[in-house]
N, C-alpha and C positions, 0 to 999 in steps of 0.2 A: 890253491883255491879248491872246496869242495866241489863234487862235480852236479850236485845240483843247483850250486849256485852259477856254474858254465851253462846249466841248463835253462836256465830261468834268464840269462844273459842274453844265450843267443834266443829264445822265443822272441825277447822284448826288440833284438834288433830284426827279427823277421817280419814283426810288428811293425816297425818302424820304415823296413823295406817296403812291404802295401801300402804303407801311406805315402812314402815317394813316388808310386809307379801311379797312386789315384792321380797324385796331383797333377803327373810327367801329363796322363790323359786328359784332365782338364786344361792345363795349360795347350793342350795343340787344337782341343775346339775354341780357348780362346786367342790362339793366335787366326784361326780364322777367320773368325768376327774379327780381329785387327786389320785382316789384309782387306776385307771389305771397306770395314772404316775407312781404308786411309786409302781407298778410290773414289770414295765420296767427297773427304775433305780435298780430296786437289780439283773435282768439277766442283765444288763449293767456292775454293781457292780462285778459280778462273773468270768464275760470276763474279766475285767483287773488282777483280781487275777491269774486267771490262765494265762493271760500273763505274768503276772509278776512274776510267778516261773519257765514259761520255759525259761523266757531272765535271770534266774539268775543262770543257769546251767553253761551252756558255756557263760563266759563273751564276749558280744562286743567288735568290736573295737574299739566302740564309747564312751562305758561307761568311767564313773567319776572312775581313779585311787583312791579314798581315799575310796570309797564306798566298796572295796574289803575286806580289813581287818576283816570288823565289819558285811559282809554280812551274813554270816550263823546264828550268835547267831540271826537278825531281822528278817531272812527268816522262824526261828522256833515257832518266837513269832508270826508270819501271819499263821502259819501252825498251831499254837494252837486256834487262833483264829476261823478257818476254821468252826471246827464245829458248835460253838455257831452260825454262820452267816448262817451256814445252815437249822439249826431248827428255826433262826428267816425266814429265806426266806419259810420255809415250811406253818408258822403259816401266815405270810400274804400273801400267796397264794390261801391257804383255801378259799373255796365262799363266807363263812359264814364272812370272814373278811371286806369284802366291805362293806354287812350289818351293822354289830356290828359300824365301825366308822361313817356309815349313822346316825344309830340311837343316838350315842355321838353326833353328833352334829346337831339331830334336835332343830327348834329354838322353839320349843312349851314351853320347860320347859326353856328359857330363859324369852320369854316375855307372861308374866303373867301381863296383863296391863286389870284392870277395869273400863271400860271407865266410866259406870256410877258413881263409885267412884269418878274420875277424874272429871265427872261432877261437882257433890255433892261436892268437894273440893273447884272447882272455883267458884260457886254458893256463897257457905258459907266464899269465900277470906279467905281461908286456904293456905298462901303464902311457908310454908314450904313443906305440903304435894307436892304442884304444884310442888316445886324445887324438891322434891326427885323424884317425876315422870319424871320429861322431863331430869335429870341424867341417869335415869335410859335408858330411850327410845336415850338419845344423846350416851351412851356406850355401847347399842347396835347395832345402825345403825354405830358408830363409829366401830366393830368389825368386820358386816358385808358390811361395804359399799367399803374394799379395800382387796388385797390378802391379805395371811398371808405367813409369811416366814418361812424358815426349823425351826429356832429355837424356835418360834412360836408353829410351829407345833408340835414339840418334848414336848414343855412345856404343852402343851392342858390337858395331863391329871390333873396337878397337879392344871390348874386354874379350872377345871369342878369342883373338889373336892376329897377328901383319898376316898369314898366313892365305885368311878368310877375306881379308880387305878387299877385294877389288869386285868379289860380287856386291859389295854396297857403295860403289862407286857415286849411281847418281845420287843417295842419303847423304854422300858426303860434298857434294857438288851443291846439293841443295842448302847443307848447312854451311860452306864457305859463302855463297850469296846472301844467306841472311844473317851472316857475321858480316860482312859488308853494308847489310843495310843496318845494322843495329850502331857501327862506328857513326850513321847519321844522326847524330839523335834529336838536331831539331827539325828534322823534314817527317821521323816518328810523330815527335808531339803534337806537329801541325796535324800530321794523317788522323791521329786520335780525334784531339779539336772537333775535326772539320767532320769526322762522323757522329762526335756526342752533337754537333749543331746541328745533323741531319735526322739523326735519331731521338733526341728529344723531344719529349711530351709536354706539352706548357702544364699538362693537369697534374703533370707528377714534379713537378719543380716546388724546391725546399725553401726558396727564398723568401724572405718575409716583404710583403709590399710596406712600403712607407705609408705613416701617419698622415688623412689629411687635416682639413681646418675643423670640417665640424666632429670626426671624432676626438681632436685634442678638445674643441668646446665641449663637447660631451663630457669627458670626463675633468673638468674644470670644474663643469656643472655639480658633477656627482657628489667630486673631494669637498666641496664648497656647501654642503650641503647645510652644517653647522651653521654656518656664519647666514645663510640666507635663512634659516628659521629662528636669528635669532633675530632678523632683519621682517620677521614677519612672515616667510614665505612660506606656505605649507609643504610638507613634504610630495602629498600627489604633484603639485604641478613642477616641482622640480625633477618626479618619476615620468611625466612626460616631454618635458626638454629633453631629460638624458635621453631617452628614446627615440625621438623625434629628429634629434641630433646624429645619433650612430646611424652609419651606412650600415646594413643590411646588407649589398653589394661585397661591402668592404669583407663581413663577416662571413661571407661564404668562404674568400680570400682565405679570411681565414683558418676556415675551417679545413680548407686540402692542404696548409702546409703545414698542420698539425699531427701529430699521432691518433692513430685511432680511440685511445683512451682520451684524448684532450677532447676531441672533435665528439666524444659522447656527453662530454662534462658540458660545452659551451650550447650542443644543442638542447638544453634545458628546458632553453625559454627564459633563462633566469639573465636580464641585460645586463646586471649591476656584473658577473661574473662575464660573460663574455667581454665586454669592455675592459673588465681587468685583465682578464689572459689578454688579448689583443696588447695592451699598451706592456703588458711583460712583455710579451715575445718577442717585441719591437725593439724593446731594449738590451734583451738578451742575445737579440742577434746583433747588435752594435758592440757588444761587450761590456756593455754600461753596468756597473753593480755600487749599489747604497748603502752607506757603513752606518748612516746614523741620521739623527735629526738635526735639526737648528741651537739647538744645545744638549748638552750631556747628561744624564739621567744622572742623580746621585747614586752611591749603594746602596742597597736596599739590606730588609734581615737576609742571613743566608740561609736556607732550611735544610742544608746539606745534611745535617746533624740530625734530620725525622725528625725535629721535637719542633712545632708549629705552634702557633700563639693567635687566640681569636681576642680583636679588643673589643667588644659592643658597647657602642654612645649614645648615649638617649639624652633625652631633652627634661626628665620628671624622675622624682623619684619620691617612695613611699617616706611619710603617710599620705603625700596627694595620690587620691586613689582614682589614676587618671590612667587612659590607656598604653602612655608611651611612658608611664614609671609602673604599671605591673607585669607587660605584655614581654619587654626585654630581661626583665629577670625570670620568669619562667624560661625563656629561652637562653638563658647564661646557666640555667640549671641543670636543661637537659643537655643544651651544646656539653657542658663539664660530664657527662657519664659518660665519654667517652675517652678512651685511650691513645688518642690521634691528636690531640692538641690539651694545650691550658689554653683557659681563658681567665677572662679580665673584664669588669665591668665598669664602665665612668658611666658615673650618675652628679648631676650638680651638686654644689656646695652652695646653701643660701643662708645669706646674715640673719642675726637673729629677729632685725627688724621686716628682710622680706618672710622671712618660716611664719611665722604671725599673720600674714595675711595671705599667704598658701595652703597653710596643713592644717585641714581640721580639726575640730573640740581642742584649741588651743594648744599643741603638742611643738614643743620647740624643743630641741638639742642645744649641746653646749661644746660638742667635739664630734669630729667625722667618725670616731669610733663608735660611741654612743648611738646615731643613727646606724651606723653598719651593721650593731649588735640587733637592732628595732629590724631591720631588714630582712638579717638571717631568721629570727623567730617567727616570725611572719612568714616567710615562705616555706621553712619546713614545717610549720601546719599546717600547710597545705599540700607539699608534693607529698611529706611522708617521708623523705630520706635525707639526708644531711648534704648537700651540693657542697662539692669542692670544688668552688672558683676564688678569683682574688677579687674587692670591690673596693675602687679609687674615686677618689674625688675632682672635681676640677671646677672653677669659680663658676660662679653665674648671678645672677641679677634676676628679679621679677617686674615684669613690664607689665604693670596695669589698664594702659591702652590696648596691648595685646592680649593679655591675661595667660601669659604664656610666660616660658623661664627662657634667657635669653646667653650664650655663653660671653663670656668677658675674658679677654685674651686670647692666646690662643692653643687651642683646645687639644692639639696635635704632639704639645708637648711633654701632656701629663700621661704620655704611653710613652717609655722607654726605645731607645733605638734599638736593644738588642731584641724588644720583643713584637717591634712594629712588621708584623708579618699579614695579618688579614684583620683587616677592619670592617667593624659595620658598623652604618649610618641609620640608626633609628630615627627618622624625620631628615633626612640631608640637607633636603629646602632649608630649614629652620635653623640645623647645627652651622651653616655656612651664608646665611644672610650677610651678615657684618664679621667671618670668617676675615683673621688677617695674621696670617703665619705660614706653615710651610703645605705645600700641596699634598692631600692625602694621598692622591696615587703616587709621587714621588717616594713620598717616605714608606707607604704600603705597597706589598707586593699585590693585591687584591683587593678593594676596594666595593663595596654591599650598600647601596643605599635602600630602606624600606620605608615605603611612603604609610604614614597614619592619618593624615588629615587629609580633609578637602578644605582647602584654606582658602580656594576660588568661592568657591559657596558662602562660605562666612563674609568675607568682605563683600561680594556683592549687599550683604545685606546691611550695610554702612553705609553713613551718606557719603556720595559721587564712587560708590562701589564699581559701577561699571569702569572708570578710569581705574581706580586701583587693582583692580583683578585684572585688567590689562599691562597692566605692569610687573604686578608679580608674577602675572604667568610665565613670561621675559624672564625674567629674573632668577624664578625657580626652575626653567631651562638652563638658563646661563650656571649655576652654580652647580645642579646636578651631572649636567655635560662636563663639567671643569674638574668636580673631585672624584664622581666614582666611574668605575670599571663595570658596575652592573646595577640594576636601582627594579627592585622588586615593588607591583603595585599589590594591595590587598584587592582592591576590586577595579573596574571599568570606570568608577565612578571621579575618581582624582583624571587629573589631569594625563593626556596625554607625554610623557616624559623621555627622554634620548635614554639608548639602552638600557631602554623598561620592558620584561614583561609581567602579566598578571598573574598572579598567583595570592590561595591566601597560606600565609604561613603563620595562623595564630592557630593556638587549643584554647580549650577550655581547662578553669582549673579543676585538678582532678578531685576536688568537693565535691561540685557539681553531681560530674558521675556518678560519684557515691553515693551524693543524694537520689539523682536519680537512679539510683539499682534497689536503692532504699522503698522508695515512694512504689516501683514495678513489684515488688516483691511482698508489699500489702495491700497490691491490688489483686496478686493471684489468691492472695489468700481469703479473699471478697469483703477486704476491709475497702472503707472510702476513703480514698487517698487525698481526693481534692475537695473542701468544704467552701474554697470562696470562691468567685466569680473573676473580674476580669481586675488588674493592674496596669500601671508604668510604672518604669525608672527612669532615672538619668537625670545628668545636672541643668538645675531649675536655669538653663538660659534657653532664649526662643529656639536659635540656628538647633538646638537638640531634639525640636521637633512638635516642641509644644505650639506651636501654631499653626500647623499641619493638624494638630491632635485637635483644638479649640475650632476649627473652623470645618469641619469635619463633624464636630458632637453639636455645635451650633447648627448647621445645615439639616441635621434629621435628625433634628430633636425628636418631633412626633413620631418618627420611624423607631427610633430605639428608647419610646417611652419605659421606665421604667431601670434602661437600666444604668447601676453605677460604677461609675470607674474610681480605684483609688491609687492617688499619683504620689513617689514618693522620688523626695529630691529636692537638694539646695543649690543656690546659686544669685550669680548678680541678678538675674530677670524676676528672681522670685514674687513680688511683690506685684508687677506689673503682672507677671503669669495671673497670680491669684486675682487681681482685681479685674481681668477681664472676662475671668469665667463666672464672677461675680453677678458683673455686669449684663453678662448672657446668660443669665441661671442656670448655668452648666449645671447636672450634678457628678460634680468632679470633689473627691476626700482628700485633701493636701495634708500631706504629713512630712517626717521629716527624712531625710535621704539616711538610707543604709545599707548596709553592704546585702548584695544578692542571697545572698547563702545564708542571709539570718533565717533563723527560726518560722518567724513571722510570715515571712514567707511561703513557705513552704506547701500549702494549701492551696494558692491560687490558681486556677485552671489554663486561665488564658493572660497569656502575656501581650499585650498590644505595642505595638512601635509606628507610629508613622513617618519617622524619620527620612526625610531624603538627602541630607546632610552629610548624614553620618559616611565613611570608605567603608566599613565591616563594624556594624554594631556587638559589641563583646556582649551587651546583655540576652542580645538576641540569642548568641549560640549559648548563654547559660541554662535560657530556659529553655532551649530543646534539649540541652542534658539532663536538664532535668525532667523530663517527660510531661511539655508542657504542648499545650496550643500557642502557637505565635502569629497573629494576625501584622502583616508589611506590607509594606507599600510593593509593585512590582517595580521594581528599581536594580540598577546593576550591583548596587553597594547590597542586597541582599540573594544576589545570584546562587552565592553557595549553598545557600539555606536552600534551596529548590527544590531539590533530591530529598529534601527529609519529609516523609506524609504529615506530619503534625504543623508544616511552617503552610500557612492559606495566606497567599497572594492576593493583592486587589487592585487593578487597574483603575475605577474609577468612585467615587463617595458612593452610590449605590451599592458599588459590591462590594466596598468597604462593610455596610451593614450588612448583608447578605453573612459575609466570613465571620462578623460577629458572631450573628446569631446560631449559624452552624457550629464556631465550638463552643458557645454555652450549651448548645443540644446536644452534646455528643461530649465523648470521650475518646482521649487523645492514645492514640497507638503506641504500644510498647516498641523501644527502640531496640532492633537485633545489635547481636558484638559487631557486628561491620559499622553500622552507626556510628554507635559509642565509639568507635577506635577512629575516623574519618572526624570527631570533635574532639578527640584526645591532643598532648600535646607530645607526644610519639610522632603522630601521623604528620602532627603540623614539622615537627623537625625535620622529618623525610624528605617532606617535602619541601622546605627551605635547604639541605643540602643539596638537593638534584637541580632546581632551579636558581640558587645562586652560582651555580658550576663549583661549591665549596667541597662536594665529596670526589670532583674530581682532581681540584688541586693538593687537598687532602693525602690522596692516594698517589701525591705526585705523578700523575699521568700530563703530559703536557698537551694532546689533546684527544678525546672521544674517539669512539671507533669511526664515527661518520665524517666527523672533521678530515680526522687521517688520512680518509681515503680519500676522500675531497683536495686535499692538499697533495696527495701524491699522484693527481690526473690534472691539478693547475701548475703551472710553472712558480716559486715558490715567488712571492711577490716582495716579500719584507726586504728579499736582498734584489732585488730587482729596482725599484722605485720609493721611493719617499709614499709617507703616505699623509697627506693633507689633511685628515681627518683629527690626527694626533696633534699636528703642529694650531690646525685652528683653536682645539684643544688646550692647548697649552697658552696659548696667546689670550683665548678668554681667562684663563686661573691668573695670568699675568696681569692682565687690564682690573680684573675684580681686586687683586693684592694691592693697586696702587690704588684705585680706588677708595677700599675701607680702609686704607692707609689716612685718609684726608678724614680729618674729626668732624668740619663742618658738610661735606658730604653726607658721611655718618648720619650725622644728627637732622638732615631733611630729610633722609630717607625711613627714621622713624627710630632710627637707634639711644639705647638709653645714653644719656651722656658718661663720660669716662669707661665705656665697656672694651674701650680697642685696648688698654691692660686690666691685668684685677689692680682691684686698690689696698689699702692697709689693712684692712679690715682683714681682708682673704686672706693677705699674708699672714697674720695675727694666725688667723684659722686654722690654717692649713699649714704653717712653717714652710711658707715659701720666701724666698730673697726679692728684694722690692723689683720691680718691672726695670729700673733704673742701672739694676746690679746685674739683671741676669741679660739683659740685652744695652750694652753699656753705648752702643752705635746705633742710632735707630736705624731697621731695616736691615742689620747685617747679625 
């Protein structure tokens, strides 16, 4: 061995030497903090003994009933014990006792290490002697480098050696007594018992109290919620039963056996979740766990594969140039620019007899292709760019009493299983009236209803309206609740609807904007953009507004001497329209309906609507893109428009005239890019992803950052309890299938006859196999 690596051997054991002699000196200040310790614990030791034979005189209230029987004969064996504990507490009290264990465990007679030995070993590569030394020096900084434990410490004398034994006589005295008492070990358990029953805190107890009467009626009330609004019952009064019901008492309960995080989640304020943890934790502390519902869910698509399928179903399709045939194809074109999904559009299929009395300037097809082709050209002259979507067909009928297209068969089959993955319900109400096939949220993994009509409004204005709007409203709950998972309103204005919120998710087509970027950009240039006065549109029927408009330009006549309005638009009412403003010597210019974006157009300043009918009038947002005045009603179906300076609002027929006459004086405000993009159909997709929850299933997220965390401060419910809401759920899509099942049902309820299959004709159409063939068992 070189001799400076002998060198650099022995420093590092010299090294090694100061850190044993640091430690040798901490351990002898921590043995005397030990010897202290362990005079404190034996007057520690002595106080519970003698608490614990005057609690065993007169039994507590509190104590363990089984402990009584068998307590004398263990209270004699502690009382024998007594004295042995006391002549141990005597001997290590004595002063001399600190001493004696100081000196056992000095470290001199442990490390007897010869350094120049140790030298002379590594000098000569003596590799055994090295390894016995650095064992030697590793098991003793191992002994002293960490505490030692009671049992440890009881064992000290036997590893010092026999030699030492008899100065730890009474250590060993004391641990043959408590090896006697531990051979006891149910007179232990009982001792334990009987001090957790004395030392217990009722505030800090984990137990869950039991359910009583009114909070199971509470939440009967809650899950039952469906079925009583379908019974008529509004939801506030059944948010003050649940309330009214839950103990309060009970919920403080439960709030101290909960975790800190629970006990934040429940103090809310929010009842509907308290009531749910409360009736988990109940169940959870029984061991009770719910695998499933009252029947089995079929399979669904699988999206394992990332490749996601949107189908959108509407109730119209072009040339009827009606809201719910132009509104979902713009929205099949921009959902399609994205990378995240194909979609897929059903739009009906109508015989050549109903296209005839549907589609304007007499425009009829002869094959679904041939419309398909009319569809696509039409819409990329208007986005601009070629949509890649797929567009299907599926049968329908036109109801003349309704004046609506009505589905024939059922509708859920003409989307493939492997691609039924997220569906939207353009009109839900209307695609599921006489619905009779398989349930949309069965077959779909998500489910989109978007409401277009106020179809309450309409029929009130039919004779015994108010019964029939009482009915549908029923009804259009019942079917909404039954097939979708989420159902988007355009405005305030429809019907309140189960897992509805409001939002609008239309654009405008992006003409419009062009036009108006067009019309702003020869106003800067100090040309006059606008030469004619005031307008309508929209289809010649009353409910569209024209007798809000008639009655309105009748009432102040003299006030808006002067001025004219010209109204363009066909329709059933046409006729009746024109002859009452005849009648009232309106001067109203009737001419004939055309599409917004004509030419003709183009000029007009102010756009009027008094429509209170309408959910989200399309015409309205065309002419604020196009840089117009729009004079509306103040109504919730024009809430959106509010934000834009050009839309004047009018509470009552005076200020109705009042906003007239403001914007024929005036000139309408250029609209900034924030505008134009908030009427775009960009903006409108945004925001149909974010509030249908589609960009988060999209993204395969299973749920939101705030769900998540909400879910991981409640106890997880799904597997905990059933949940009542899904099963009423399901029982109404159950009750409605056997229902439109029954033809004479059907047809009091207003349905066309033969619409529960398509008939020959469709087949013919469409090369589909007769109704006969493709469901050979009715009902299976």
């Amino acid at each position: 061995m070189e001799p400076s690596t002998s060198s650099n051997a022995f420093s590092f054991l010299s090294k090694g030497w100061r850190e044993v002699r640091d430690s040798a000196d901490a351990d002898l200040r921590l043995m005397k903090d030990r010897a202290n310790s362990f005079k404190n614990l034996a007057t520690s030791f002595d106080r519970e003994l003698e608490n614990f034979f005057n609690s065993a005189a007169p039994p507590p209230p509190f104590s363990v009933p089984a402990m009584r029987s068998s307590a004398p004969a263990e209270i004699e064996f502690v009382k024998n014990l007594q004295p042995k504990l006391s002549e141990i507490r005597r001997a290590y009290s004595s002063p001399d006792f600190s001493k004696k264990v100081l000196e056992k465990w000095k470290p001199k007679a442990q490390i007897r290490i010869d350094l120049s030995a140790i030298r002379k070993a590594i000098v000569s590569e003596v590799e055994e002697e090295e390894g016995e030394g650095d064992e030697v020096v590793e098991f003793d900084r191992e002994k002293r480098g960490r505490k030692l434990s009671l049992k440890e410490f009881w064992d000290w004398g036997e590893w010092k050696g026999e030699s030492e034994a008899p100065d730890w006589e009474p250590i060993r005295k004391l641990k043959s007594r408590f090896k006697d008492l531990e051979k006891n070990g149910e007179f232990l358990e009982k001792f334990k018992s009987s001090l957790k029953s004395m030392c217990r805190d009722p505030q800090e107890s984990k137990e869950v109290p039991p359910l009583d009467v009114p909070e199971l009626l509470a939440y009967f009330v809650k899950q039952a919620r469906p079925f009583l609004d379908q019974l008529g019952v509004r939801r506030e009064i059944c948010d003050k039963l649940v309330e009214s019901l839950y103990s309060k008492r009970k919920n403080q309960l439960l709030l101290q056996s909960l975790s800190r995080e629970e006990s934040a989640v429940v103090g809310n304020g929010n009842i509907d979740d308290e009531l749910d943890l409360r009736i988990a934790s109940v169940l959870q502390s029984t061991g009770h766990r719910y695998d499933g519902g009252f029947w089995p869910h079929p399979a669904k698509h699988d999206a394992s594969d990332n490749e996601r399928h949107v189908a959108i179903v509407t109730t119209a399709s072009l040339p009827w140039m009606t809201g719910t045939a132009v509104n979902p194809l713009f929205r099949a074109a921009y959902l399609s620019q994205s990378a995240k999904q194909k979609v897929t559009l059903l739009v009906p299929w109508l015989c050549k007899s109903d296209q005839e009395l549907v589609y304007p300037s007499n425009v009829t097809f002869t094959s679904p292709e041939e419309q398909e082709a009319y569809i696509r050209n039409w819409l990329e002259e208007r986005v601009g760019f070629k949509a890649d979507f797929k567009i299907s067909f599926y049968p329908g009928k036109f109801s003349k009493s309704r004046r609506s297209i009505l589905p024939a068969g059922d509708t859920s089959q003409f989307i493939p299983s492997k691609d039924a993955d997220i569906a939207i319900l353009e009109e839900p109400e209307h695609l599921n009236w006489y619905h009779h096939g398989k349930r949309w949220t069965d077959k779909f993994n998500h489910v989109v209803g978007i409401v277009h009509t106020n179809y309450l409004e309409y029929i009130k204005r039919e004779k015994n309206g108010a019964l029939q709007a009482f009915l549908v409203k029923h009804i259009n709950n019942w079917v909404t609740r039954a097939y979708c998972h989420k159902v988007l309103r355009l405005s305030a204005s429809t019907q309140d609807l189960p897992k509805s919120v409001i939002c609008n998710v239309h654009g405008v087509n992006p003409k419009f904007l062009i036009i108006g970027e067009k019309i702003a950009a020869e106003r800067e240039l100090g040309q006059k953009a606008f030469t004619k006065g005031a307008y309508f549109l929209g289809k010649m029927v009353w409910a569209k507004g024209y007798k809000e408009l008639i009655d309105l330009l009748a009432k102040h006549k003299t006030d808006l001497d002067g001025f004219k309005l010209d109204v363009f638009g066909n329709g059933e009412d046409a006729n009746e329209v024109q002859s009452a403003a005849r009648r009232l010597d309106l001067n109203l210019n009737f001419q004939k309906g055309r599409d917004h974006a004509d030419d003709s157009l183009h000029g007009y300043k102010v756009f009027i609507n008094p429509s209170i009918s309408d959910v989200l009038c399309t015409a309205t947002a065309e002419a604020l893109a196009m840089g117009k005045f729009v004079v509306c009603a103040d109504h919730p179906s024009n809430e959106f428009f509010r934000s834009f300076p050009n839309c004047l609002t009018y509470k009552t027929s005076d200020d109705f005239v009042a906003k007239v006459k403001e914007a024929l004086e005036n000139d309408p405000y250029p609209l900034t890019p924030e505008q134009r993009y908030q009427l775009s159909w960009e903006a409108a997709t945004q925001r149909f992803m974010e509030y249908s929850e589609l960009d988060r299933i999209l993204n395969n997220e299973k749920d939101g950052a705030k769900s998540s965390t909400h879910n991981r401060k409640l106890i997880t419910k799904s597997v905990s309890m059933p949940n009542l809401t899904e099963a009423v759920d399901g029982g109404l899509a159950f009750a409605h299938y056997c229902l439109t099942g029954n033809e004479l049902l059907r047809l009091c309820s207003g349905a066309i006859p033969g619409t529960r299959d398509y008939d020959k004709q469709h087949c013919k159409d469409l090369n589909l196999l007769p109704p006969e063939v493709e469901n050979p068992i009715y009902g299976w």
